[in-house]
C-alpha positions, 0 to 999 in steps of 0.5 A, spaced: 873 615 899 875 616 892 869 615 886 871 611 880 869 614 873 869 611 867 873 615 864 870 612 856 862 615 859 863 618 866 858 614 869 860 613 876 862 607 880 856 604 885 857 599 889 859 592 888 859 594 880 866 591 877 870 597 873 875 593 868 882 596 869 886 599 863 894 599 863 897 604 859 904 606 858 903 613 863 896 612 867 891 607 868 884 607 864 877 605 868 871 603 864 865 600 867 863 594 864 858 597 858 865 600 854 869 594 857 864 590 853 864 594 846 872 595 846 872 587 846 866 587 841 869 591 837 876 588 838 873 581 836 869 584 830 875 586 827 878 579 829 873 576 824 874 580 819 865 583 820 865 590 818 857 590 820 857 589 826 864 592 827 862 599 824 855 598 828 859 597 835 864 602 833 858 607 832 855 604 839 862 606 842 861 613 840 855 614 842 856 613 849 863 616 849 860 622 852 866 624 857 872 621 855 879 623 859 884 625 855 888 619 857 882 615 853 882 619 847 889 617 846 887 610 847 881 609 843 885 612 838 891 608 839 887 601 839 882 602 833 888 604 828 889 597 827 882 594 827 882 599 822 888 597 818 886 590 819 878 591 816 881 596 811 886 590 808 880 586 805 877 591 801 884 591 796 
């Protein structure tokens, strides 16, 4: 049988706990429902333009990001560069 890792913190999947699954260009991502919820609330925050909260989850993500693949790295980097550039634009 085959454990699901998230591939964000490295916790292992238990039994009956949902692993939300990312689709990218090459692989696939699995992440457990904590990082699943900060990369949404992160996303949001940006959406609402809230550089507070969006700085604090943005730490909060790092923090757990304990074990990330290598896969996931590329990911984080390539889904927080817009949030970024879309924050950015309301300091000019």
């Amino acid at each position: 049988m085959l454990h699901m890792v998230c591939d964000c913190c490295g916790r292992k999947k238990k039994l009956f706990e949902s692993f939300a699954v990312i689709k990218t260009k090459t692989d696939q991502l699995n992440f457990c429902v904590d990082c699943n919820d900060l990369a949404y609330k992160l996303r949001d925050d940006a959406n609402e333009m809230n550089k507070d909260f969006y700085n604090l989850h943005l730490e909060q993500w790092k923090k757990c990001t304990k074990k990330p693949s290598k896969s996931f790295i590329e990911w984080q980097e390539a889904f927080i560069a817009p949030l970024e550039k879309k924050l950015n634009s309301i300091d000019k």
